[in-house]
C-alpha positions as CSV (number, residue, x, y, z in Angstrom):
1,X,0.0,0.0,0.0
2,X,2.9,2.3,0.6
3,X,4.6,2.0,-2.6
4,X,1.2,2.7,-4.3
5,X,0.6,6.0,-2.2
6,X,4.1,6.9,-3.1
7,X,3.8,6.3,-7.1
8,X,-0.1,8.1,-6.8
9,X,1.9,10.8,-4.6
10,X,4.9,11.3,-7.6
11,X,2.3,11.3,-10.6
12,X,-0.4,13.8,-8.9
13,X,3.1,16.1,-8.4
14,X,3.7,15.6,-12.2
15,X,0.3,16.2,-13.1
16,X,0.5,19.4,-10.7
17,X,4.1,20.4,-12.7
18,X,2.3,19.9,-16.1
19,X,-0.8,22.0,-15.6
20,X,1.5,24.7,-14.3
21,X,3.3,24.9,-17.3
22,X,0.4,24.5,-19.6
23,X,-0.2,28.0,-18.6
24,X,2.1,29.3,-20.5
25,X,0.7,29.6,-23.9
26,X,4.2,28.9,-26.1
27,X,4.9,25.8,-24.1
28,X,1.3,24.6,-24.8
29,X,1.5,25.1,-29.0
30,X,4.7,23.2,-29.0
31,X,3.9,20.0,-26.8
32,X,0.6,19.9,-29.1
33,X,3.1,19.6,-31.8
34,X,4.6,16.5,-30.0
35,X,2.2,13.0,-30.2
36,X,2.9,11.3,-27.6
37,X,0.0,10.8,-24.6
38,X,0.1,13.5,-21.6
39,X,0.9,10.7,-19.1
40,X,4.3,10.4,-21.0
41,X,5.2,14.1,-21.6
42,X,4.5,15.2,-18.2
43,X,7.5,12.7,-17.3
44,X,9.4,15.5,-19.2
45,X,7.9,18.5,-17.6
46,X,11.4,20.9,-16.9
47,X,13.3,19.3,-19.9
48,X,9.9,20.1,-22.4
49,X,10.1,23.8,-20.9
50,X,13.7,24.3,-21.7
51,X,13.1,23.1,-25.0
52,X,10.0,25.1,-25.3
53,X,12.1,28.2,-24.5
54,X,15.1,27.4,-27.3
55,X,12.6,26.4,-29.7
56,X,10.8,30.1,-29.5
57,X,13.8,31.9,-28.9
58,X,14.5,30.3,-32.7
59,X,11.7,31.6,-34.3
60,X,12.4,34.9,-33.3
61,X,16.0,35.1,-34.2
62,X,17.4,37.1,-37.0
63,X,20.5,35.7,-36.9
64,X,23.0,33.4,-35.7
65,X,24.9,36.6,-33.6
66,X,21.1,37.2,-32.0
67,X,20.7,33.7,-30.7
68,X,19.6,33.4,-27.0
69,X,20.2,29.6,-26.3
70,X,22.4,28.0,-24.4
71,X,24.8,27.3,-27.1
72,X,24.9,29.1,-29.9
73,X,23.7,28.0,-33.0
74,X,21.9,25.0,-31.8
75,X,18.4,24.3,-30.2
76,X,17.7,21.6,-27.4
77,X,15.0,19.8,-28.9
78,X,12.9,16.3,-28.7
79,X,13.2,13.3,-30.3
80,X,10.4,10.4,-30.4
81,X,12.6,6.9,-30.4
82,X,10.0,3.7,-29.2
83,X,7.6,6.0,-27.9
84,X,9.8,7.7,-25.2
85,X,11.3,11.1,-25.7
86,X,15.0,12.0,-25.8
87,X,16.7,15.1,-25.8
88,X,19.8,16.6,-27.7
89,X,20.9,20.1,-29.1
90,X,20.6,20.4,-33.1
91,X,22.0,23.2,-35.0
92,X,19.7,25.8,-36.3
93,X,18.9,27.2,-39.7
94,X,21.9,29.6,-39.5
95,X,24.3,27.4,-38.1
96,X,23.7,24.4,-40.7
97,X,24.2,27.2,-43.3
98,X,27.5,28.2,-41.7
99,X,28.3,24.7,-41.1
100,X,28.1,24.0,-45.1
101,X,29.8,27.1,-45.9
102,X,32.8,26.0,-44.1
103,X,32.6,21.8,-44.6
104,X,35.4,22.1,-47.1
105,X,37.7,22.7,-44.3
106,X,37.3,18.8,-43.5
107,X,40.0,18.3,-46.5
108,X,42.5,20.9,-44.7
109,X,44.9,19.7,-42.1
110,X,46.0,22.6,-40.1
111,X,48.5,23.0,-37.3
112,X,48.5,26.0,-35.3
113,X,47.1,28.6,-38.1
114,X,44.4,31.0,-36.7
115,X,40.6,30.6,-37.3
116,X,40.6,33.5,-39.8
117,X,43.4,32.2,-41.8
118,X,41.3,29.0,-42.0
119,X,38.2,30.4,-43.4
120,X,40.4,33.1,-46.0
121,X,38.4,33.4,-49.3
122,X,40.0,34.9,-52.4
123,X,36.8,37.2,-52.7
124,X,37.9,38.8,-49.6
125,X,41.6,39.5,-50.0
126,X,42.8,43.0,-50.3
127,X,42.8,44.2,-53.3
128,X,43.4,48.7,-52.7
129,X,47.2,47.8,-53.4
130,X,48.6,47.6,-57.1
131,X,51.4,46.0,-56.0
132,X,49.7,42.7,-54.8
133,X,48.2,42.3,-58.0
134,X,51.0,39.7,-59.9
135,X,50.7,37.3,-56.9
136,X,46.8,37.3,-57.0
137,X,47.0,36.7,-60.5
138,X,49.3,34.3,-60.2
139,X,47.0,31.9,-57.4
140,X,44.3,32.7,-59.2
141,X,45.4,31.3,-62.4
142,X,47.0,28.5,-60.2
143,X,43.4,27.6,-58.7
144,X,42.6,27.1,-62.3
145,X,45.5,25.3,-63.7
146,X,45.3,22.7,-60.8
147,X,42.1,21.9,-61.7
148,X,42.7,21.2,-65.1
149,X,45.4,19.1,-64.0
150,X,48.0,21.7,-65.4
151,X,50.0,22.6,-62.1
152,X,53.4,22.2,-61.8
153,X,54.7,23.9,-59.1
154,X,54.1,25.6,-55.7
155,X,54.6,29.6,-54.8
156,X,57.9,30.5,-52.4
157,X,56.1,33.8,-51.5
158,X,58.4,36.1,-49.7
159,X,57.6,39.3,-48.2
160,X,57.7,41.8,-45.3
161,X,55.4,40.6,-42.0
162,X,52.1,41.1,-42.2
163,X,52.2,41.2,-46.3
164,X,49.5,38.8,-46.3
165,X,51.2,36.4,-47.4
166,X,50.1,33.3,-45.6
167,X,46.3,34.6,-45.9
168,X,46.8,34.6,-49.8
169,X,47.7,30.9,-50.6
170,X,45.2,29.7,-47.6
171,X,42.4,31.3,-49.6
172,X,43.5,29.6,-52.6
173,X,43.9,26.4,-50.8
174,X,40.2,26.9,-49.7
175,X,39.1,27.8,-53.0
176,X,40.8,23.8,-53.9
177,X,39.5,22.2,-50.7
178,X,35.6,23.1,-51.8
179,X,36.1,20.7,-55.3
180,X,37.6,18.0,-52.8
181,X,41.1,18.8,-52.8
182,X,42.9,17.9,-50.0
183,X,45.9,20.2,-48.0
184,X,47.6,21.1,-45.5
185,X,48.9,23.9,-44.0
186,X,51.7,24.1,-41.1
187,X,52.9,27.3,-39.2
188,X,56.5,25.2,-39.6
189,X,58.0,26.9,-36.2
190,X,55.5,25.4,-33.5
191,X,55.3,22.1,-36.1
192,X,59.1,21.4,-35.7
193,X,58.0,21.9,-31.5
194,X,55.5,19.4,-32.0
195,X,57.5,17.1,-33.7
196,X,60.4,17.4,-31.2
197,X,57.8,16.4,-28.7
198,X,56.7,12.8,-30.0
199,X,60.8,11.6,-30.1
200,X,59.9,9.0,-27.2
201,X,56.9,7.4,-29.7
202,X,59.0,7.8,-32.5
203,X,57.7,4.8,-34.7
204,X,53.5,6.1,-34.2
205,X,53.1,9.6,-33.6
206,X,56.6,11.0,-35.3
207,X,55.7,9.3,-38.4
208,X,52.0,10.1,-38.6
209,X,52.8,14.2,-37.9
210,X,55.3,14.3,-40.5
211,X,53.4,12.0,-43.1
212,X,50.4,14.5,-43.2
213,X,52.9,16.9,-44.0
214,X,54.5,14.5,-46.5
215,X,51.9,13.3,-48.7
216,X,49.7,16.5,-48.5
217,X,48.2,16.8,-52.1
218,X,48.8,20.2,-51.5
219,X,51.0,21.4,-48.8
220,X,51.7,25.3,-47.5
221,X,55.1,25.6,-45.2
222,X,54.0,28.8,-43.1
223,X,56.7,31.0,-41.8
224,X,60.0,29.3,-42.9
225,X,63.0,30.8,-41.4
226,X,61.3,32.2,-38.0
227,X,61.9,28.8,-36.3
228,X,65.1,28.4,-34.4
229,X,66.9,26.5,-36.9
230,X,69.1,23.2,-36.3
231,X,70.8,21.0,-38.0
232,X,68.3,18.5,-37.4
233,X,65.1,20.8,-38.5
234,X,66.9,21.1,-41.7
235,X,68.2,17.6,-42.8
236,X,66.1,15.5,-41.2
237,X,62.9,16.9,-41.4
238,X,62.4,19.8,-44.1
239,X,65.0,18.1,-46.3
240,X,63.0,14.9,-45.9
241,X,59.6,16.5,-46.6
242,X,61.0,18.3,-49.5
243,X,62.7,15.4,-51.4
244,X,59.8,13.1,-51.1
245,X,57.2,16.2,-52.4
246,X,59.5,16.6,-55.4
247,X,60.0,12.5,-55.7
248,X,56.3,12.4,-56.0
249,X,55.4,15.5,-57.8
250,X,53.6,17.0,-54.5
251,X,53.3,20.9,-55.4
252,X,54.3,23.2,-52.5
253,X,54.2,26.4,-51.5
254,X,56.5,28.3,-48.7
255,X,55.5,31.7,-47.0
256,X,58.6,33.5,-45.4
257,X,60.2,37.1,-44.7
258,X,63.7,35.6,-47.0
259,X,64.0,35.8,-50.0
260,X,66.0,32.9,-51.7
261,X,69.9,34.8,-50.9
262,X,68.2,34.9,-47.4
263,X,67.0,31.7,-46.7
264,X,69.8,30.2,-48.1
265,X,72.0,32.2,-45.8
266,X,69.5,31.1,-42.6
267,X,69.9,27.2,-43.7
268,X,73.3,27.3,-43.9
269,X,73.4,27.9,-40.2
270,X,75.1,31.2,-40.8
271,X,77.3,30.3,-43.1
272,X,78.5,27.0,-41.1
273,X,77.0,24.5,-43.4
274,X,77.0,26.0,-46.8
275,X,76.7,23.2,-48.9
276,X,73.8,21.5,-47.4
277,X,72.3,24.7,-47.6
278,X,72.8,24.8,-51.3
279,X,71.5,21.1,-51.9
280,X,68.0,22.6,-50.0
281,X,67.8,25.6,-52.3
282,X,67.9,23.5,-55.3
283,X,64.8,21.6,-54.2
284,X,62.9,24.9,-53.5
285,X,63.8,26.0,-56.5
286,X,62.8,22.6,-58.3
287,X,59.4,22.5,-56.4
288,X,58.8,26.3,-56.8
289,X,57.9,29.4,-58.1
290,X,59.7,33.0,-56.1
291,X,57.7,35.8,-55.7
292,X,57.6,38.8,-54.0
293,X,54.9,40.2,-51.9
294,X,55.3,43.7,-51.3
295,X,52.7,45.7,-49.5
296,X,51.4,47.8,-46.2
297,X,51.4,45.4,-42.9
298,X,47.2,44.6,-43.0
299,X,47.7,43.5,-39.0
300,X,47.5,47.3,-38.0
């Protein structure tokens, strides 16, 4: 008798929970919209108001910036699954759009490049400066010639910081990555960090950081020359990366503040290893194109 007086006790509390919240007019238009019997939804009664709330807060909001649920972009909503309900937060109208927009970035592998270097589109790059405009012709005609199967080389883009340099072959790279072609980009000093880093698992996670790098369809070295250079960066690992690209016809692009005397200067170790140096060069200069990119710094 007392476990019946305790369930009666529970469900006339539910029942009490319910009604309260039928009051509210929103919450009663969107449990009607759920079919399911009343002694199953008032089980629900504080989840079904939540979602109530989200749900209405959505068909108010203008944008994805406006939205006034928990988590941004998504609405915590019901589900029927065997005639029980179950809860989970899908994205909204704005947020699936976003969420298409940027789905090519799936086929670029990135390593410590900043969100809006990610999501660079050529439509947005700066165009005000004349001088700019041979290396946007050139990716642009590059974009074009890769997809006709026409590329053959990469870009060494040098220039002063803040040129734009690395935000210029990212857009083109996204441009690629929404027909399906795969990259990868690497900010090369905190990527020689990393790879220092997995020496104790040498035969797992050394050889599955470098080999994205490696076999990259499409591969952007970000920032050669600021890393603090050793003997071991240079032979056995940009060496490496760079004979088996040009082995396999990988094309490859380099951003940095040298230009070729420069670099050449920097992988020499100062002048310590001169030939080595030289041997590197000649596979830049195999696998690439030298530009220039001269212009204002756009990070003021």
């Amino acid at each position: 008798m007392e476990k019946i007086n305790n369930w009666q006790f529970k469900e006339n509390d539910l029942k009490k929970s319910f009604n309260q919240a039928l009051k509210n007019e929103e919450f009663k238009e969107y449990i009607s919209k759920i079919h399911l019997p009343v002694e199953e939804l008032m089980k629900y009664t504080s989840l079904l108001e939540d979602s109530s709330k989200e749900y209405n807060n959505c068909k108010k909001c203008p944008n994805i910036l406006a939205c006034q649920n928990k988590v941004q972009g998504y609405a915590y909503l019901p589900e029927i699954k065997n005639k029980k309900l179950y809860f989970s937060y899908q994205a909204c109208k704005y947020q699936n759009k976003y969420l298409k927009e940027v789905s090519y970035l799936k086929n670029i592998y990135t390593f410590d490049i900043p969100d809006a270097i990610k999501e660079a589109k050529m439509k947005n790059i700066y165009k005000k400066d004349a001088s700019r405009f041979p290396v946007i012709t050139w990716l642009s005609n590059f974009i074009d010639d890769y997809q006709n199967n026409n590329a053959k080389k990469g870009l060494y883009l040098h220039g002063s910081f803040g040129s734009g340099k690395t935000y210029l072959v990212s857009a083109a790279f996204n441009e690629l990555a929404k027909q399906g072609v795969k990259s990868a980009i690497v900010f090369w000093p905190e990527f020689l960090n990393e790879l220092k880093g997995t020496f104790n698992n040498y035969n797992n996670d050394y050889i599955e950081l470098i080999n994205k790098i490696k076999k990259a369809p499409l591969l952007l070295i970000d920032d050669l020359g600021a890393e603090n250079l050793t003997a071991w960066a240079r032979d056995d690992v940009l060496c490496q990366v760079l004979q088996y690209r040009m082995d396999n016809h990988l094309i490859t692009f380099i951003t940095t503040n040298f230009d070729l005397d420069g670099l050449e200067n920097h992988l020499s170790l100062n002048g310590k290893d001169i030939l080595k140096a030289r041997r590197l060069m000649e596979r830049i200069k195999q696998l690439m194109v030298p530009m220039e990119l001269t212009s204002k710094n756009l990070r003021n």
